[in-house]
ZAMARGU-4260 file (C-alpha; in steps of 0.2 Angstrom, whole numbers, plus 5000, padded with zeros to 4 digits):
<rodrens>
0) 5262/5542/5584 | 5274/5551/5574 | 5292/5543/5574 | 5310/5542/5566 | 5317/5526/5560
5) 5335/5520/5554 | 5332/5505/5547 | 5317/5491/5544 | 5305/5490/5559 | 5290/5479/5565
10) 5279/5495/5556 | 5288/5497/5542 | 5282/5511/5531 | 5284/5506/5514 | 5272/5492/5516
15) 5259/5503/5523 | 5243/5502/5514 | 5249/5488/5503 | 5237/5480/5494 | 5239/5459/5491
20) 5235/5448/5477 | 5242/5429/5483 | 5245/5419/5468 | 5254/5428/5455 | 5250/5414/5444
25) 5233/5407/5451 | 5225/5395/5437 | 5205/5394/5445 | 5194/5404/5441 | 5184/5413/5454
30) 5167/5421/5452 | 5173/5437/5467 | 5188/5445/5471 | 5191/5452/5487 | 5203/5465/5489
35) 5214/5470/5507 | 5225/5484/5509 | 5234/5481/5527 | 5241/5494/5540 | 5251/5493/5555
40) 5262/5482/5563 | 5268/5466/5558 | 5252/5456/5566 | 5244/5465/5555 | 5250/5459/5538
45) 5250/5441/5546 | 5232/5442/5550 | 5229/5449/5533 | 5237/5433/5526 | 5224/5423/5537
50) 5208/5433/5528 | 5215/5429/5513 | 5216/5408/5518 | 5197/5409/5523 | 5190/5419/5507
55) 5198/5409/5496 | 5191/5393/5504 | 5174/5403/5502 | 5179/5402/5482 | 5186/5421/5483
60) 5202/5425/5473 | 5213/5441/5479 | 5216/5457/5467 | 5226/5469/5467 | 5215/5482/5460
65) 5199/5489/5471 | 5192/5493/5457 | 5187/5476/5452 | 5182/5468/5468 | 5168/5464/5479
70) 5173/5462/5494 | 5187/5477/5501 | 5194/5477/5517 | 5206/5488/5527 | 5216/5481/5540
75) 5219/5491/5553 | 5229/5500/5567 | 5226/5508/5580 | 5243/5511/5587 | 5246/5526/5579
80) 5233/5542/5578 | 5241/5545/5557 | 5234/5526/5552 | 5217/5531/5558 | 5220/5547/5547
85) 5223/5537/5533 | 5210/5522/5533 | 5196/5536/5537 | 5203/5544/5523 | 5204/5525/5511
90) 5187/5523/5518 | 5179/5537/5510 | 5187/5534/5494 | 5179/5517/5493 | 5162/5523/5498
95) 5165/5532/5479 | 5168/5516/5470 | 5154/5507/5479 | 5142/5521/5475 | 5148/5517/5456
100) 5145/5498/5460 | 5132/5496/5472 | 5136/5478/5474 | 5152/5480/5484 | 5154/5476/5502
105) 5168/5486/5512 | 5174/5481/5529 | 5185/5486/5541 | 5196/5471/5551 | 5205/5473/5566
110) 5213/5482/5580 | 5202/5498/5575 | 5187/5490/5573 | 5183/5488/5590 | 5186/5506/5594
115) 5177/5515/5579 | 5162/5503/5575 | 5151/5513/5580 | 5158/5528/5570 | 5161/5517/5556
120) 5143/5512/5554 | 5132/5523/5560 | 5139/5540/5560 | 5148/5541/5545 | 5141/5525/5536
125) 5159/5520/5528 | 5157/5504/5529 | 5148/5485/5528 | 5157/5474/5539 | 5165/5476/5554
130) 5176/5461/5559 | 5188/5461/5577 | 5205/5452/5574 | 5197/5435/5585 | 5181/5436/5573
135) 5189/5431/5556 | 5183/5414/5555 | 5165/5422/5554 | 5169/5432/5541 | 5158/5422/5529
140) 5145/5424/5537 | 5144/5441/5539 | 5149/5443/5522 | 5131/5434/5517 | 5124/5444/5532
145) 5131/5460/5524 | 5125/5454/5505 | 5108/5457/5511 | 5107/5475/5516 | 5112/5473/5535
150) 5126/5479/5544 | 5138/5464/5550 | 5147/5467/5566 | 5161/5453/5577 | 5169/5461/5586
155) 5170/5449/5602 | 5188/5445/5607 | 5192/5428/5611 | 5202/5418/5627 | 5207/5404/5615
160) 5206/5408/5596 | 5223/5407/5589 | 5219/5402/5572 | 5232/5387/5574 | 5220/5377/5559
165) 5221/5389/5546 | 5239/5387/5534 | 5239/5406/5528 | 5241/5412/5510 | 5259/5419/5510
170) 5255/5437/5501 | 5268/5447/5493 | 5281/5436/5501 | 5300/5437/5495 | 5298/5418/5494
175) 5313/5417/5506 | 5306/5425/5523 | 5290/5421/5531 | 5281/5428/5548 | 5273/5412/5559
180) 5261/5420/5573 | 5264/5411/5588 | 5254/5418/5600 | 5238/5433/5601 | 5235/5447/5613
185) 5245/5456/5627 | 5244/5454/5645 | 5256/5467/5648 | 5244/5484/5652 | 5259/5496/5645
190) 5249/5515/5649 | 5252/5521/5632 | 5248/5505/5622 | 5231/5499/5619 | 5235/5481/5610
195) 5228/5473/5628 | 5211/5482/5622 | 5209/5477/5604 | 5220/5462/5605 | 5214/5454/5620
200) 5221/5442/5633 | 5238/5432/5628 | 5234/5414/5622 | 5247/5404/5614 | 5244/5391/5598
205) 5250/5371/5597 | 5268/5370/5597 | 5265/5354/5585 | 5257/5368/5574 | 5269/5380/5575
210) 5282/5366/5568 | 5272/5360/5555 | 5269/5378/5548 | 5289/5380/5548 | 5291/5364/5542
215) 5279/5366/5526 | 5289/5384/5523 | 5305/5375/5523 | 5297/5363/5510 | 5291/5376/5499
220) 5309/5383/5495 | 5308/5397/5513 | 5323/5400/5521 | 5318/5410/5535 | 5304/5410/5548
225) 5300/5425/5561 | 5288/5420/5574 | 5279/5434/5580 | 5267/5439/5596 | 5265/5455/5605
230) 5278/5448/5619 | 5284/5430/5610 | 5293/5428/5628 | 5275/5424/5637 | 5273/5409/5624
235) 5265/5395/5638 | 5259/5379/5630 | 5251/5365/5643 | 5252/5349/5633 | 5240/5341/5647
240) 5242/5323/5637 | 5261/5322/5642 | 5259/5334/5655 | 5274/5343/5647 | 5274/5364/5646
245) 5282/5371/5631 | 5292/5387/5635 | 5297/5401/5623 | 5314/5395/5624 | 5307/5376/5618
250) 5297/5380/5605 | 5314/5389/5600 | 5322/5373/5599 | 5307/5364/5591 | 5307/5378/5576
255) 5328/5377/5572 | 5328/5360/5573 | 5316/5359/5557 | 5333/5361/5549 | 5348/5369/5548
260) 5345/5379/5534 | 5331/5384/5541 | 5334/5403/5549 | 5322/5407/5566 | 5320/5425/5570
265) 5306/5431/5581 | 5299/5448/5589 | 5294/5457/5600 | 5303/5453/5618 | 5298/5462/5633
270) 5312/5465/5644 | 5306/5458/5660 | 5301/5442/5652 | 5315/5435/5640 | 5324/5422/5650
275) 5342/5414/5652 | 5336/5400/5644 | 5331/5408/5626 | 5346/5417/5628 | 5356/5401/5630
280) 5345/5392/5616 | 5348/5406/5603 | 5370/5404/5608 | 5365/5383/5606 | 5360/5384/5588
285) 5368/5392/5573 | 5352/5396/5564 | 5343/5402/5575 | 5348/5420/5572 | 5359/5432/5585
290) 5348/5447/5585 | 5334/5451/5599 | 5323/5467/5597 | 5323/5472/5615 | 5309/5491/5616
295) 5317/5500/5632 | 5304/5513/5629 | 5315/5525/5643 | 5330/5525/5652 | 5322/5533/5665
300) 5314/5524/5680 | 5301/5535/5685 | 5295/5535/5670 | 5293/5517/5665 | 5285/5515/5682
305) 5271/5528/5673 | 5271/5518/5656 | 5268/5502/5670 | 5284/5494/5662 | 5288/5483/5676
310) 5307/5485/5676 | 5318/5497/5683 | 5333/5506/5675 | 5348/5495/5683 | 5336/5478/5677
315) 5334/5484/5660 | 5354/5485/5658 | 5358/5469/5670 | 5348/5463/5655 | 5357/5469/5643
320) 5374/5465/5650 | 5368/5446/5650 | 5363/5445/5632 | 5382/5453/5630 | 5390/5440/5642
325) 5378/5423/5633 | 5378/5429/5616 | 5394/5440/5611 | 5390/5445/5594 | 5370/5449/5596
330) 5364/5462/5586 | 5352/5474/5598 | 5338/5487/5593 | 5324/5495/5604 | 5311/5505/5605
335) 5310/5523/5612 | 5296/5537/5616 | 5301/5552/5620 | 5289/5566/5629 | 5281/5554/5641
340) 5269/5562/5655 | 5278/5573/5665 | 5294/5567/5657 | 5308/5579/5665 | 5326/5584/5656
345) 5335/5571/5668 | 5323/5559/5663 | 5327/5563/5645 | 5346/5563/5649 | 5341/5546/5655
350) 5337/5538/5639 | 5353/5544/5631 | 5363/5536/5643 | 5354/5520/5643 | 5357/5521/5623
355) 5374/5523/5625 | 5377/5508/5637 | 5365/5499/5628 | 5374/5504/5609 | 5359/5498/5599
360) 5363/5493/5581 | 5346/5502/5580 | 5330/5508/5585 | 5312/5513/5583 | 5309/5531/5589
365) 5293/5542/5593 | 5287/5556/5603 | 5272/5553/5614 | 5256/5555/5605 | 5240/5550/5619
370) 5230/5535/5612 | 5212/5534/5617 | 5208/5520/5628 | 5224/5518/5634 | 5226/5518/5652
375) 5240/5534/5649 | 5225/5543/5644 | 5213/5539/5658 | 5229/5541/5671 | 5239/5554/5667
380) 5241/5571/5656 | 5251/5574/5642 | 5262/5589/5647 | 5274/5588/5637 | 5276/5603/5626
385) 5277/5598/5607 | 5290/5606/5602 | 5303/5599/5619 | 5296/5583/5612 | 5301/5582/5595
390) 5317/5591/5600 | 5321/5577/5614 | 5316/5566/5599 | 5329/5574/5586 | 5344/5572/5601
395) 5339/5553/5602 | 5340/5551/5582 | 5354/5560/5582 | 5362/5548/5597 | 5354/5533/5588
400) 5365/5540/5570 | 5379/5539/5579 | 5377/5522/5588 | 5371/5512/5570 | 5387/5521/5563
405) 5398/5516/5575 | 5389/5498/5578 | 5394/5496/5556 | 5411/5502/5557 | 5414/5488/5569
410) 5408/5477/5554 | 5421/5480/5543 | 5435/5469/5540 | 5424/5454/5546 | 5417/5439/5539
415) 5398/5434/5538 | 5387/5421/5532 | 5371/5430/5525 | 5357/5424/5517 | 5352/5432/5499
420) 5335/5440/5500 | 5335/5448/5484 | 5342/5460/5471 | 5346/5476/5479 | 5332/5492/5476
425) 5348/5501/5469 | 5356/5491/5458 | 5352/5474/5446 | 5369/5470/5446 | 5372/5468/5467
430) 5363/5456/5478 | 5351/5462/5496 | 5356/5448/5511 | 5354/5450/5530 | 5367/5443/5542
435) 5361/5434/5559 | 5361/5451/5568 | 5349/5457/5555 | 5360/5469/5546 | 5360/5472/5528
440) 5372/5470/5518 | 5372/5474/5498 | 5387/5465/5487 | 5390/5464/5469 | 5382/5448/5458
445) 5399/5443/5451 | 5401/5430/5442 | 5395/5418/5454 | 5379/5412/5450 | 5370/5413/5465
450) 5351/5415/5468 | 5340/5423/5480 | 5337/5410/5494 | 5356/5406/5494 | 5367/5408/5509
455) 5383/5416/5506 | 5398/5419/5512 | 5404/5438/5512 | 5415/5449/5519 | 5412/5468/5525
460) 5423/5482/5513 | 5413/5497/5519 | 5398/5503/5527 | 5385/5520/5531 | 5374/5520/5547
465) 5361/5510/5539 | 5370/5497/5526 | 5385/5486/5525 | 5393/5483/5507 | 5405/5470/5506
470) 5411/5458/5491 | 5409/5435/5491 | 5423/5429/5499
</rodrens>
């Protein structure tokens, strides 16, 4: 899909086809190099992170540079139809090196792999290794099975593999935020989406492993953890020893109280399961951060019937009128598509309203682009003209401009307690921190002393739609 964004999102697009090498000062010395350049969402660059774990058990160190390796792998998406245009597009550029060095392997991991083995492999002969995102504790062997001339293919999804076991190699981290996956799969069959299909069924790890993961961040010097799943508020854990069920909203808990310092953000929600109780556990405790990524998708309720949404209009802003009344200073942000089957102007003119009752700080926004395999393209027809879609898209952006602008103004003049991420991309001289509703805010260095990984005290001088600039208070 094509979107519009205003700020960071769960896709962010400068780290689109980055490439990872773990240890910037890794002392052992490694006989192969494997090489991963990741796309997608979020999940993605985790998983990425968990490759990396089992290769370098296997004795294989990361690189940067493809042009060294001997193992390359792309991780994939298959969300959007312009990532599959680009890793078609990476994969013919490796077939060049590998021609130049016969020796290399090259793989495909994840969601696409499913999808387009067959294509892959066969048809266009692009690649080596062909590895589903439950399959990547037999990546090994497949990697020995590919060694000897054969084609090596898992793609078999999983009801229980969570990867709970694996610690992953941290790659290109800030060294102050870290992503913990919770949870894999989606149950919910949204008609446009087709995670349920390349992802799987929903299965949640050990909560005790969860902890443990936090706890050993914390250790390491992290400030901050973000526990991701495709809907975090389905995480169900049965600990049938003490015969005790661990909700989302515990495991919450469990996480912030690692330690106080330690800052618990998570994402995605799905409307029609985040609970009072989460809501009530994020008011509870300080560092667990004000801020919940709430994808309304449409205002309209016809159409969230199509996209099988489970909510209606009037639930989806009860919802939002209940964070409001529990947590009073939450920072909100959603996701929209615009141009949905059949989508009318009225349903159109719903989403703008539910934007403005909702007021999103800010949001994520496509038109509708038909995904193979979804049940969208199997159900229904996209007629939606392309240029009434990108137009209802430019009148939702410019909507969203004006709700992040007026969301920031509000800022100013107040107080917060932000945690220093790093120097900001502008200037050497001023320092990047997010506040507890995910903002950012940029302020000068000073004289102060302060390093990345410190919280701060600062108060807001200024703002644009997308960044606050304020001064240590």
């Amino acid at each position: 899909m094509e979107e519009l964004k205003l700020q960071q999102k769960e896709i962010v697009e400068t780290r689109q086809g980055e490439a990872f090498a773990p240890f910037t000062k890794d002392e052992n010395v490694y006989t192969k190099k494997f090489y991963i350049e990741s796309y997608g969402c979020q999940m993605n660059f985790s998983d990425s992170e968990i490759v990396a774990s089992i290769l370098n058990k296997e004795g294989f160190g990361a690189t940067r540079n493809c042009e060294e390796a001997d193992l390359i792998f792309v991780n994939t998406c298959s969300i959007r139809e312009k990532a599959e245009q680009t890793v078609r597009k990476r994969l013919t550029e490796f077939r060049k090196i590998k021609e130049s060095r016969p020796g290399i392997l090259v793989g495909v991991l994840g969601c696409m792999a499913e999808r387009l083995k067959s294509k892959f492999l066969e048809e266009e002969k692009l690649v080596d290794i062909v590895v589903g995102p439950d399959a990547y504790r037999a990546l090994p062997a497949l990697v020995q099975e590919a060694e000897t001339g054969q084609k090596a293919v898992n793609v078999m999804l999983s009801r229980d593999e969570t990867y709970a076991d694996i610690s992953p190699v941290r790659l290109n981290s800030n060294g102050v935020s870290a992503f913990i996956s919770i949870m894999r799969g989606c149950n919910n069959m949204c008609s446009f989406c087709v995670v349920p299909f390349t992802r799987g069924r929903e299965r949640s790890r050990n909560p005790l492993s969860i902890v443990a993961e936090a706890r050993d961040l914390f250790d390491r010097g992290f400030k901050e953890v973000t526990l991701l799943g495709q809907n975090v508020d389905s995480f169900y854990f049965l600990d049938e020893e003490k015969s005790e069920t661990i909700t989302f909203a515990k495991l919450l808990e469990m996480v912030a109280q690692v330690h106080p310092d330690l800052r618990v953000r998570f994402s995605t929600s799905h409307p029609k399961d985040i609970t009072e109780d989460v809501l009530h556990t994020i008011a509870k405790y300080e560092n667990i951060c004000s801020y919940i990524h709430l994808p309304v998708q449409s205002g309209s309720t016809r159409i969230l019937q199509l996209m099988n949404r489970n909510y209606t209009r009037e639930w989806y802003m009860a919802k939002i009128a209940q964070i409001k009344k529990i947590i009073p200073d939450c920072g909100i942000s959603s996701d929209m598509i615009t141009g949905f089957c059949t989508e009318t102007e009225q349903d159109h003119q719903d989403t703008l309203s539910i934007m403005r009752f909702s007021e999103y700080d800010y949001a994520y926004m496509f038109y509708y682009s038909e995904r193979p395999g979804t049940l969208a393209a199997r159900r229904h027809t996209d007629d939606v003209p392309l240029e009434i879609k990108k137009r209802r898209l430019q009148e939702v952006v410019d909507m969203q401009y004006q709700l992040s602008l007026n969301s920031n103004l509000k800022d100013v003049g107040k107080t917060f307690k932000v945690l220093i991420e790093g120097e900001s991309k502008k200037s050497e001289n001023d320092w990047m921190a997010r506040n507890s509703q995910n903002k950012v805010i940029v302020f000068p260095k000073g004289e102060h002393g302060f390093q990345k990984g410190d919280y701060v005290t600062v108060k807001v001088k200024e703002c644009n739609k997308a960044t606050l600039l304020g001064v240590v208070v």
